[in-house]
N, C-alpha and C positions, 0 to 999 in steps of 0.2 A: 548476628542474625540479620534477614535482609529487614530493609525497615518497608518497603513496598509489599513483600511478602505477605507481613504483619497486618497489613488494610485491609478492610472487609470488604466484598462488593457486593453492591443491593442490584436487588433483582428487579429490571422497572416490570411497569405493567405489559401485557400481550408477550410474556419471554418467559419460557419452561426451563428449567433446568433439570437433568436427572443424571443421579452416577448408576454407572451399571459397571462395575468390578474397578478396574481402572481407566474406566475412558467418560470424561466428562460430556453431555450431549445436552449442547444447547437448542432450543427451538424457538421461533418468533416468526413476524411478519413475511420475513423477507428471504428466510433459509433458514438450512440446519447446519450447525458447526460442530464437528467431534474434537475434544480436547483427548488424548493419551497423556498419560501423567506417569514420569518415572516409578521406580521401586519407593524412593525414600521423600516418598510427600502422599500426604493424605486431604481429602475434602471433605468438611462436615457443611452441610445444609440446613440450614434453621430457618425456620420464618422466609424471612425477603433477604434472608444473609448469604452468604458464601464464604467461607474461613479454605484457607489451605494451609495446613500444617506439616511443618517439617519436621522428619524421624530424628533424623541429626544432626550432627555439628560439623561435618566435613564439608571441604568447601565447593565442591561438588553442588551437595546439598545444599547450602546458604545460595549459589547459584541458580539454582533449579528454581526455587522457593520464589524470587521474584519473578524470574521470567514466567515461570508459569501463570502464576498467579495474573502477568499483565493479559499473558494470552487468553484466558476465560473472562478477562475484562474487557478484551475487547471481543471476544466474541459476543460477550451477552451484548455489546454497544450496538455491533454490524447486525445484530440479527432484528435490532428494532429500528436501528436509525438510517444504517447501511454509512459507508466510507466514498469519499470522492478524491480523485488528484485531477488536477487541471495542469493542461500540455498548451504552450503557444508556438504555431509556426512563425518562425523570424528570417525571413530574405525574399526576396522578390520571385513571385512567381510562385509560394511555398504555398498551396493547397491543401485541402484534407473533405474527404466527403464520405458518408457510407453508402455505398450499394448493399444491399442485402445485410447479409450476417459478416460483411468483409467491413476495414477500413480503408478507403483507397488515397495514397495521399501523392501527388505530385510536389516532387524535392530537388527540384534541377537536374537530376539524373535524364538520361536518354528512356526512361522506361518509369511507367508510375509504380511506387510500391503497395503492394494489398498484405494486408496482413490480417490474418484470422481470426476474430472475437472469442474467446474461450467462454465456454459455458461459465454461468454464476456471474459474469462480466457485463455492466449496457455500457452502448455507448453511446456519446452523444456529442452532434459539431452543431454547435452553436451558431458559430462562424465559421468562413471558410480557415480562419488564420488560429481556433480555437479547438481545440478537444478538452473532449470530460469524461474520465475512467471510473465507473459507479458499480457498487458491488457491495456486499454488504462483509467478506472478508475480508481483513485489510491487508495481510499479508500479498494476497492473490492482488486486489487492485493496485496495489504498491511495484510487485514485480512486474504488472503489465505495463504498467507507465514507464518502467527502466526498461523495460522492453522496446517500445515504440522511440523514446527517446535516443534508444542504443542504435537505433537506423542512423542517424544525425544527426550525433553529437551538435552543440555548440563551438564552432572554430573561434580563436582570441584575437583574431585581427577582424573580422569583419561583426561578429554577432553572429553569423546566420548560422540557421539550426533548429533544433526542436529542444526546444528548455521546459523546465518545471514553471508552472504559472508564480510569478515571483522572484524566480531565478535572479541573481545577479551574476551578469557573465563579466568577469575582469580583463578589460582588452589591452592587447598587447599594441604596440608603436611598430608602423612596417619599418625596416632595415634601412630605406630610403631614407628616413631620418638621424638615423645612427649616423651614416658616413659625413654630414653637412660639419659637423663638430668637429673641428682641429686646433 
């Protein structure tokens, strides 16, 4: 049996939850989140509770049971608190600004790149060398930030790049070192 599964989630305050056949619908401050929930798991609602129960024992089902259960957890989380990921630009000359509903960011490239804010998404530059991915699903703010980072990678010899705020980038020795040793 999963044992995350097995955890109850409490419902804070300002966040609705209601089932309506098999699709879980959360509501709160900041958005609405629809959970679908397979054939072999069930949700009862009690109080400020949430339980998801599983039909059976296959492991399918022992699988389903957590995962699911984290996804209705974090949606009741994103729909009151909302989710953030922080991006740094790292090398000379690496910019980032919004105009409108676009991100536009200058990367050493001969041309700046814009890339499109997806509805349910804010965004926010701090700094010119900082971004902030704000949303209230995490899933969605999670994939845009591998999105934006997927422009420019981090390279292992110099740093430069666009990393996770945090990131450790483990850098590689240039080949001009290699050869000195005989």
């Amino acid at each position: 049996m999963s044992r995350i599964g097995l955890q109850e989630i409490t419902i804070e305050e300002n966040v609705g939850v209601k089932l309506e056949g098999r699709t879980v619908t959360v509501t709160g401050p900041l958005g609405e989140i629809k959970v679908e929930l397979p054939e072999d798991l069930d949700v009862e609602i009690k109080d400020n509770l949430i339980n998801v129960i599983a039909k059976g024992e296959s492991k399918q089902t022992k699988s389903n049971h957590g995962t699911y259960r984290a996804l209705i957890q974090n949606a009741v989380t994103g729909v009151n608190q909302g989710y953030s990921k922080g991006l740094e630009l790292v090398g000379v000359g690496y910019r980032a600004r919004m105009e409108g509903g676009k991100l536009v960011m200058s990367l050493g490239l001969n041309h700046p790149v814009e890339v499109e804010v997806p509805e349910g998404i804010q965004m926010e530059v701090p700094e010119e060398t900082k971004i902030l991915v704000k949303g209230y699903d995490k899933q969605k703010v999670g994939e845009f930030a591998a999105k934006i980072r997927e422009i420019k990678k981090p390279e292992p010899y110099k740093g430069k790049g666009i990393r996770y705020q945090g990131e450790y980038v483990r850098r590689k020795s240039s080949k001009s070192n290699l050869g000195a040793e005989k």
